[in-house]
RODO-2510 file (C-alpha; in nm, 4 decimals, decimal comma):
residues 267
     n   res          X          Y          Z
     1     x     0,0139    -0,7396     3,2680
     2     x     0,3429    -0,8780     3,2341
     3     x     0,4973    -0,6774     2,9093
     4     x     0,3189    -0,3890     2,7477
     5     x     0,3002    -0,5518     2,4113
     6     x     0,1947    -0,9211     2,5806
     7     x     0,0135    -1,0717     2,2427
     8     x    -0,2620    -1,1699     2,4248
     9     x    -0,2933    -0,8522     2,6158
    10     x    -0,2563    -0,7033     2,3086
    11     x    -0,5543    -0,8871     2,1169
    12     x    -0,7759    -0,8029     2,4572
    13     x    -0,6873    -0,4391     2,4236
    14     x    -0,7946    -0,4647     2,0674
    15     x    -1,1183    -0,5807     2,1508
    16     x    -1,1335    -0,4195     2,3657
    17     x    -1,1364    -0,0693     2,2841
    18     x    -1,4416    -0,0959     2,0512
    19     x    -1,6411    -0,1202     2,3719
    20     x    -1,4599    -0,0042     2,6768
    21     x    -1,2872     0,2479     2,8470
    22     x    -1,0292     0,0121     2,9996
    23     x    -0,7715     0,0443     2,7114
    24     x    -0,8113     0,4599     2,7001
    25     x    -0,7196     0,4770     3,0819
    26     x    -0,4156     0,2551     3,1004
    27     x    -0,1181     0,4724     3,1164
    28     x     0,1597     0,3651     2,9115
    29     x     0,4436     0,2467     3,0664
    30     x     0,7324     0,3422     2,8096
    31     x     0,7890     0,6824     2,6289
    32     x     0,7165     0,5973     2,2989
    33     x     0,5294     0,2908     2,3856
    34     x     0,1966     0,4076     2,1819
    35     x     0,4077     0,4662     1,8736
    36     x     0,4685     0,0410     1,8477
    37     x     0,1432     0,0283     1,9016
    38     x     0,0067     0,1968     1,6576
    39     x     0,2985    -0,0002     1,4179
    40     x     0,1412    -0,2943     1,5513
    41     x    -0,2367    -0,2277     1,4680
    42     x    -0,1670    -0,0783     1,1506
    43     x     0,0080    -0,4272     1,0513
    44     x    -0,2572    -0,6503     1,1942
    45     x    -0,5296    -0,4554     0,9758
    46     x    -0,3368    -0,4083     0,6484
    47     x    -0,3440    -0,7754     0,6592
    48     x    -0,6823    -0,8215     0,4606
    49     x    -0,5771    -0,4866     0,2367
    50     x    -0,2322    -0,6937     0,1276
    51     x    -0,4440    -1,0350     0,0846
    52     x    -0,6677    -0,8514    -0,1585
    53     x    -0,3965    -0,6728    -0,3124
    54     x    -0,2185    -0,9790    -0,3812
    55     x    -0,5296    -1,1525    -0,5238
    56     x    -0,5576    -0,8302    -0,7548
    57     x    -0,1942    -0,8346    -0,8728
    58     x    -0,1734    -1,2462    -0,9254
    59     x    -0,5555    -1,1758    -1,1339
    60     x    -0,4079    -0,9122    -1,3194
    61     x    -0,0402    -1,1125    -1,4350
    62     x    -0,2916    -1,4453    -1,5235
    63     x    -0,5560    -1,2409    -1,7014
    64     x    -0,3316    -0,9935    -1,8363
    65     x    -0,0220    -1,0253    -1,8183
    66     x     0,1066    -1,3806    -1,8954
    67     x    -0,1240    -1,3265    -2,2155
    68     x     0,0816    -1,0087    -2,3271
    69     x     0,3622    -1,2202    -2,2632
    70     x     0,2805    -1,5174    -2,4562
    71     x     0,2457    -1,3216    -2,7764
    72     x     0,5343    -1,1536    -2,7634
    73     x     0,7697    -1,2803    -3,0690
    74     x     1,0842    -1,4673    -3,0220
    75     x     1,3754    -1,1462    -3,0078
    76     x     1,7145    -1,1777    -3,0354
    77     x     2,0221    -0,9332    -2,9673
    78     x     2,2752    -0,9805    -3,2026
    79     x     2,6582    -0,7546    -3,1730
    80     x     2,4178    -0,4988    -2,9764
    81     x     2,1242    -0,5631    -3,2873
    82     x     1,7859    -0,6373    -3,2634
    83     x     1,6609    -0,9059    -3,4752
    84     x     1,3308    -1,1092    -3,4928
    85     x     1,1355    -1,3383    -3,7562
    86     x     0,8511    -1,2260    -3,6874
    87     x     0,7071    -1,0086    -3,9468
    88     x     0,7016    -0,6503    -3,9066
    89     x     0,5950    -0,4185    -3,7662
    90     x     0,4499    -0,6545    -3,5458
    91     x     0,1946    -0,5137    -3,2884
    92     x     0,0160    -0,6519    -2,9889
    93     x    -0,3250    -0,5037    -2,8847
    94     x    -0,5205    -0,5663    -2,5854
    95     x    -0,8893    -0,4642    -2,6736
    96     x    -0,8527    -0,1081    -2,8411
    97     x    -0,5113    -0,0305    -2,6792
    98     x    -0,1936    -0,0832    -2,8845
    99     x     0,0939    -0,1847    -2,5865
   100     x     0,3812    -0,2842    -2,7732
   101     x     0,4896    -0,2516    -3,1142
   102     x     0,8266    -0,4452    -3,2608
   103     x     0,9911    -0,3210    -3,6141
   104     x     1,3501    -0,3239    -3,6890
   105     x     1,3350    -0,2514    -4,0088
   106     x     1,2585     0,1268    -4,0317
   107     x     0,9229     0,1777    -4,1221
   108     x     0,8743     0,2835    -3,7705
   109     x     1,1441     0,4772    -3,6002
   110     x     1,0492     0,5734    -3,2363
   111     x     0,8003     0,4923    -2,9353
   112     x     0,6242     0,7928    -3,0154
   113     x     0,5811     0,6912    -3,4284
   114     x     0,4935     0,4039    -3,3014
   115     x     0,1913     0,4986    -3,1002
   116     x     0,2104     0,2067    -2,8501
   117     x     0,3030     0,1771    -2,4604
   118     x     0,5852    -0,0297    -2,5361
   119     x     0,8590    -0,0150    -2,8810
   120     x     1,1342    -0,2454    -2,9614
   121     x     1,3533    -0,1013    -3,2461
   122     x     1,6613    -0,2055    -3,4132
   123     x     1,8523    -0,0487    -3,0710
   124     x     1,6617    -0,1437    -2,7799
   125     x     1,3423    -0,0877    -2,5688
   126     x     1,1387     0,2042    -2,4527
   127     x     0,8477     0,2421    -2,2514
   128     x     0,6041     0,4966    -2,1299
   129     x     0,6185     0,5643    -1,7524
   130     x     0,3067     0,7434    -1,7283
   131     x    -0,0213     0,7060    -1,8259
   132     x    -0,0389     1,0452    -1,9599
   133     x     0,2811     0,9554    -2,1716
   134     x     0,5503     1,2342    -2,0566
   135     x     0,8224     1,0242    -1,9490
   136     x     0,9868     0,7118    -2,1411
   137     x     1,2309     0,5144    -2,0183
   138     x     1,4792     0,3552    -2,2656
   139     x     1,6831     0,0097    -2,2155
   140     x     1,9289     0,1109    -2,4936
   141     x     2,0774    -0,2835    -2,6353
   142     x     2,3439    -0,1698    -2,8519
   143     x     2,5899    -0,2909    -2,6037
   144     x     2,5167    -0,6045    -2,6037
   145     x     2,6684    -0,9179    -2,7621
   146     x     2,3971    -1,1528    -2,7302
   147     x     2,0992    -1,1879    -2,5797
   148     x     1,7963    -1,4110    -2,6481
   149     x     1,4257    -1,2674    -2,5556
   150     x     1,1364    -1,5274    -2,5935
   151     x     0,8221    -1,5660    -2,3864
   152     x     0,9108    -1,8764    -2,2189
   153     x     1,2093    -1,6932    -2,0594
   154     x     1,0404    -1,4228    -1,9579
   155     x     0,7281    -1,5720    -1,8161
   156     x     0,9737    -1,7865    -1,6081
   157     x     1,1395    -1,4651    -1,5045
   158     x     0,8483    -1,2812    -1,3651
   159     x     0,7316    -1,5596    -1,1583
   160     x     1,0785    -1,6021    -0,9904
   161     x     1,0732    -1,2397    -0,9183
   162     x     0,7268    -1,1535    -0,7767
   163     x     0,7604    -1,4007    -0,4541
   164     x     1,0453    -1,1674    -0,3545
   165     x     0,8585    -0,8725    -0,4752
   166     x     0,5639    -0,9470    -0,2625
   167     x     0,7341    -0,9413     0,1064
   168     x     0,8690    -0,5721    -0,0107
   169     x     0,5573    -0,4715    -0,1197
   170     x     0,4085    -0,5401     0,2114
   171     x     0,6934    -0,3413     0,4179
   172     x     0,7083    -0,0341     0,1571
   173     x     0,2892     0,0187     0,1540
   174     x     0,2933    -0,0616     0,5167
   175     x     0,5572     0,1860     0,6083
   176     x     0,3618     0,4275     0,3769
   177     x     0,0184     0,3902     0,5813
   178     x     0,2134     0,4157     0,9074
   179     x     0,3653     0,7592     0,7916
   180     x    -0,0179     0,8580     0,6964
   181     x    -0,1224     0,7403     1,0634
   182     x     0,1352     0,9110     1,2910
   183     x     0,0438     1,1940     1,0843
   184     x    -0,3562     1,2067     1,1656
   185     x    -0,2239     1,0603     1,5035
   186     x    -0,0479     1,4030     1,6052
   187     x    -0,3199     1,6379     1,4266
   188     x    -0,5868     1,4519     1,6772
   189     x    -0,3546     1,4663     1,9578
   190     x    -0,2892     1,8594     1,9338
   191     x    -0,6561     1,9539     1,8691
   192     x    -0,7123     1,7278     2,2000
   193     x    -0,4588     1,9060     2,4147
   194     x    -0,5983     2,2374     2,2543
   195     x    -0,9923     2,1760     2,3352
   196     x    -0,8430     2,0575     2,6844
   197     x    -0,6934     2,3661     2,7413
   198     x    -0,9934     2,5673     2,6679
   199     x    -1,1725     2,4084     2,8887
   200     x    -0,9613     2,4089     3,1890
   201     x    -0,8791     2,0704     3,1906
   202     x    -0,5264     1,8685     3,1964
   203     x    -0,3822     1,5136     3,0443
   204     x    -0,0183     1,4326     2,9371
   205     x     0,0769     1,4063     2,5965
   206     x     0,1446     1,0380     2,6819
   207     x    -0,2124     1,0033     2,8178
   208     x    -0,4042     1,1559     2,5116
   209     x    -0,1450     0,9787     2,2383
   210     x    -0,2920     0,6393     2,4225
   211     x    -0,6170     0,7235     2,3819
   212     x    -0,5558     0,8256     1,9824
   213     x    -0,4163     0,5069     1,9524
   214     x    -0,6774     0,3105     2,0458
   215     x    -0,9300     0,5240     1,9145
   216     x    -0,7924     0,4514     1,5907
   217     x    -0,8440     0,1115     1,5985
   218     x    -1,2032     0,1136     1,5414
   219     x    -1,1978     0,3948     1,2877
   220     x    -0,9359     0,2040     1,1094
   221     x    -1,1565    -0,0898     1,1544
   222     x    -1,4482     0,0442     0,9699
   223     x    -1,2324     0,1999     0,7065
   224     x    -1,1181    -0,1433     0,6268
   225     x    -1,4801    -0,2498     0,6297
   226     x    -1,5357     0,0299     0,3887
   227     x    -1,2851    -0,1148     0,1709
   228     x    -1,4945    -0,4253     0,0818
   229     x    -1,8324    -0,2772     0,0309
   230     x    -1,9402    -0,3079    -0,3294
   231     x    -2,0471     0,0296    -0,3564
   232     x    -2,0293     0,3738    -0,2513
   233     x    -2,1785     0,7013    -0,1046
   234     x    -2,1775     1,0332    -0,0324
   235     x    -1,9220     1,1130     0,2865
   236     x    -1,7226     0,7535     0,2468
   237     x    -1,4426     0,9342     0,3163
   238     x    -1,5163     1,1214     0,5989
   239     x    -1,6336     0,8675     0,8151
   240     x    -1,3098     0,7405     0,9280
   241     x    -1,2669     1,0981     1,0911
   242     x    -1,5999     1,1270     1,2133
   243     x    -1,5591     0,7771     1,3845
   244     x    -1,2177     0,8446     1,4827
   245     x    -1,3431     1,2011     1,6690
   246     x    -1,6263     0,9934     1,8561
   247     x    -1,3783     0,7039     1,9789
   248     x    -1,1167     0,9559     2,1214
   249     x    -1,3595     1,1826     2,2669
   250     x    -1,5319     0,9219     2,4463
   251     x    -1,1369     0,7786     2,5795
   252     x    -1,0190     1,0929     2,6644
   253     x    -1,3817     1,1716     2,8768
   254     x    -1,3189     0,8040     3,0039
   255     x    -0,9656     0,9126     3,1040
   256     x    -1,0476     1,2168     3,2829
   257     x    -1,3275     1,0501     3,4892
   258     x    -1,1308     0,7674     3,5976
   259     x    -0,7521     0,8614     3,6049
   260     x    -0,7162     0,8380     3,9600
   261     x    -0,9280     0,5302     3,9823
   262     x    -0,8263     0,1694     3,9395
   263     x    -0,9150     0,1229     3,5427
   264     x    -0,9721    -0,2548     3,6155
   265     x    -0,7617    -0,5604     3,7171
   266     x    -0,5116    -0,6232     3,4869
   267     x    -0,5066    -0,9527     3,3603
***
């Protein structure tokens, strides 16, 4: 092998370690070397999690969304005023939900008179954070010498925004997941070195954080699997550990049998 992270090495490894003990037994060449692994893996398989998400999130702003938006009325902000046409109050419902209610004229006074997700009042904006309604936050207008709000504007403003929104979606949720999986990375690692020691037997820390690493790839594999099923039962959750125990068993055992053999030509 010619780098440690060669991409077709890499892929091979992959593969690899679904069905064989080769990738459990190579030693790692650089400290740290499994970490950039496991950066790498956990990219390669969010993949089909961010293509769904985005699917979800571009269903949601067509079906949704753009709707919402379309029947908001034509606003304007006037010497830090809020004025409108329309006539008022004037609500928008989706189904049995009320999301946003406009009135400038007094009859209702705040987002919580108002009993909607969303209130425009003479003053400004506010909006519930939560779903359980404890937080608002308020875009207060009054400062403002003019400003025209119609749905055109907006709808052309949201889908300016989301292509950069999308690429920072992807790094935030994937630095997320590869927080969660250093985390169950160590915890796996210690109760390794820990059953080792009970029984007499030795690895490195370097040795055994290899063989998580690829052991997670075909727990992480399934739970990805998982993801797409149409349905669900009892101990879903689970069976990324249980799979995850199994793989890393089975590379450590591999390890210890064959660390001072020749693990295979290297290609």
């Amino acid at each position: 092998m010619k780098a440690d992270f060669a991409t077709k090495e890499f892929f091979i490894s992959l593969k690899e370690s679904f069905h064989s003990p080769r990738p459990y037994c190579r030693p790692p060449k650089k400290p740290g070397s499994g970490f950039l692994v496991l950066l790498a893996v956990t990219a390669v398989l969010f993949i089909p999690g961010y293509i769904n998400l985005l699917i979800m999130v571009n269903t949601i702003k067509r079906e949704v969304v753009d709707p919402l938006v379309y029947r908001l009325p034509v606003m304007e902000v006037i010497q830090g005023r809020v004025t409108s046409a329309a006539k008022q109050p004037y609500e928008i419902r989706l189904g049995d939900q009320l999301m946003f209610v406009l009135d400038t004229t007094g009859q209702i006074n705040s987002l919580e008179e108002s009993g909607a997700l969303a209130f425009m009042g003479p003053d400004g904006l506010a909006v519930y954070e939560d779903q359980q309604r404890t937080k608002i936050r308020r875009l207060d207008l009054s400062d403002t010498d003019y400003l025209l709000i119609d749905p055109l504007s907006i709808k052309n403003w949201t889908d300016s925004i989301l292509p950069f929104l999308y690429p920072l979606a992807f790094l935030v949720t994937l630095g997320g997941i590869y927080i969660f999986r250093i985390v169950q990375l160590l915890a796996y690692v210690a109760v390794s070195m820990i059953v080792l020691k009970s029984r007499g037997k030795e690895a490195s820390f370097e040795e055994i954080l290899n063989a998580g690493v690829y052991a997670m790839v075909p727990a992480m594999s399934f739970e990805v699997l998982l993801m797409f099923l149409p349905f669900y039962f009892p101990g879903r959750g689970l069976l990324f550990y249980v799979i995850y125990a199994g793989y890393m068993w089975w590379g450590i055992s591999a390890l210890l049998e064959g660390r001072d053999a020749d693990p295979g030509p290297e290609e």
